[in-house]
Structure formats: C-alpha cells, structure tokens
C-alpha positions in Angstrom: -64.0 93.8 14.2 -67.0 93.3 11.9 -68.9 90.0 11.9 -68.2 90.1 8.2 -65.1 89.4 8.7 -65.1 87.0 11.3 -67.5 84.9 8.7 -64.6 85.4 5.8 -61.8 84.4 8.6 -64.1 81.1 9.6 -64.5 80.2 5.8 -61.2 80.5 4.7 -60.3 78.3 7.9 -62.5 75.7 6.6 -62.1 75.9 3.3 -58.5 75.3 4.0 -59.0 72.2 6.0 -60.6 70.8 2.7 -58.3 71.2 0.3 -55.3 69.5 2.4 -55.0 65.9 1.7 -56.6 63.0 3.8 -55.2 59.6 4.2 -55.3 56.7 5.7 -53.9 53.6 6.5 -54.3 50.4 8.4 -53.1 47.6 9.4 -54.4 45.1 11.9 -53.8 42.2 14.1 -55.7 41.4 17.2 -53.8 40.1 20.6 -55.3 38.6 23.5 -58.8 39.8 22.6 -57.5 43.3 21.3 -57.4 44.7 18.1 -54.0 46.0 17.6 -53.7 48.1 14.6 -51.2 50.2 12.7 -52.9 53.4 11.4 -51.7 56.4 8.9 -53.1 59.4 8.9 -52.8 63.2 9.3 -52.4 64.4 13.2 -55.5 67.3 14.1 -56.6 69.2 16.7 -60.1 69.0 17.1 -63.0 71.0 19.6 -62.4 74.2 21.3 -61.3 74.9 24.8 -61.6 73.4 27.0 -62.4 70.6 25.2 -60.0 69.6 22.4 -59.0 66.5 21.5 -56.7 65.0 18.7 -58.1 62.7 16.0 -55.7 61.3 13.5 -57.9 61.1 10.2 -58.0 59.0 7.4 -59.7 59.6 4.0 -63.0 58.2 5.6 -62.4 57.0 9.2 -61.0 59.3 12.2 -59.2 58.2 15.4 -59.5 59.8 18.6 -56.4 59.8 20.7 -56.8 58.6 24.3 -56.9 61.0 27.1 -53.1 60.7 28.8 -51.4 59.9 25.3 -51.6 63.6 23.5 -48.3 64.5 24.3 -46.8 61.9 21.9 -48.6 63.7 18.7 -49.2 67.2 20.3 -45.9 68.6 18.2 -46.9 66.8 15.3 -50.0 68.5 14.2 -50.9 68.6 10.6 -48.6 66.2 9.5 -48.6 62.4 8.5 -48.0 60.2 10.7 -47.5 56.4 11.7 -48.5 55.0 14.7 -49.1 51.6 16.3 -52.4 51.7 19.0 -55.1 49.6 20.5 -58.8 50.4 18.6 -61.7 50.8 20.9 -64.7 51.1 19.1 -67.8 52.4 21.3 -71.5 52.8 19.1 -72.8 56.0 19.9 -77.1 56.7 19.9 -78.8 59.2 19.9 -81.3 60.4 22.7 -83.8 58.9 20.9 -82.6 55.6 20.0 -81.4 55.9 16.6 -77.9 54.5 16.1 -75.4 57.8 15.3 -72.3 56.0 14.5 -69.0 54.8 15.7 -66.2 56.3 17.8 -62.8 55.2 17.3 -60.3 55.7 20.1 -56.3 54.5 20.0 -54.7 54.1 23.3 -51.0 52.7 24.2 -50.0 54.8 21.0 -46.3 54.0 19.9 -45.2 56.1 16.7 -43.4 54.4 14.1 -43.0 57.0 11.2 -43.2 60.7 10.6 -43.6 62.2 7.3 
C-alpha cells in the first residue's frame, strides 16, 4: 500500500480519538495513608505491542491501570466507566532534571458502573 495512504488511515484514527467525548470524574477519600478514590472516565488502550497499557481518561487527567488488573476493563474499551481504585502518583523527570509531570496509576480496581 502507498505511504499516502497509511498517513490518511493514521489521521483519520486520530482525528477520531478527538472528536469522542472525554470525561472525568472523581471522588476521594484516603484510608490508612491511601488515597482511595472513585474515578469516571472513558476505558483506552494505549502504546503498541508489546507494550500497551490501559488508561482510563478524564477531560484533563489520565489513569493508568495497574499491571495484573487489565482484565477487569479489557472488554470495556471505549466506553464509560466507574471504578473504585487506590491513586499512586509517581513525578516523572526528565534526564536532565527538569520535572515532566505526573503519572497516575489505579490498582485494586473494583468497578461500580458501566455506561
């Protein structure tokens, strides 16, 4: 196939992405030292092989699903969802020092609503 259309395929893929809706949601409460928090959001499968992960993501904060609990959301891809999760937040830096951000990661996920 022609590069030309492998660039067309890649932009419509994107530009698709962009026009679905984000959201998100949360709620918190913190036990024993950890923050416990109810997050809504829309389910995605993120990377490419063999490293993909799944993010749920809000309208301006993503969270990364745990290694071990992607078989709860795998199914549920693209849609909305509600789930209950403990937040780890790790800063990330760059090689050279300069702060890049935060990663959000939910672990012992329970789901409590599918739209």
């Amino acid at each position: 196939m022609s590069r030309t259309f492998h660039v067309v395929l890649l932009l419509l893929f994107f530009s698709f992405n962009m026009v679905l809706p984000a959201c998100g949601e949360v709620a918190e409460r913190s036990y024993t030292g950890q923050n416990v928090i109810q997050v809504t959001g829309r389910v995605y499968l993120v990377g490419s092989e063999p490293f993909t992960e799944l993010i749920i993501g809000g309208s301006d904060i993503e969270w990364h699903i745990a290694r071990g609990e992607e078989r709860l959301l795998l199914l549920l891809q693209h849609r909305v969802v509600t789930v209950e999760g403990i937040e780890t937040v790790e800063d990330l830096w760059f090689a050279s020092g300069l702060y890049a951000g935060e990663r959000r990661t939910l672990s012992n996920i329970s789901i409590i609503n599918i739209e």
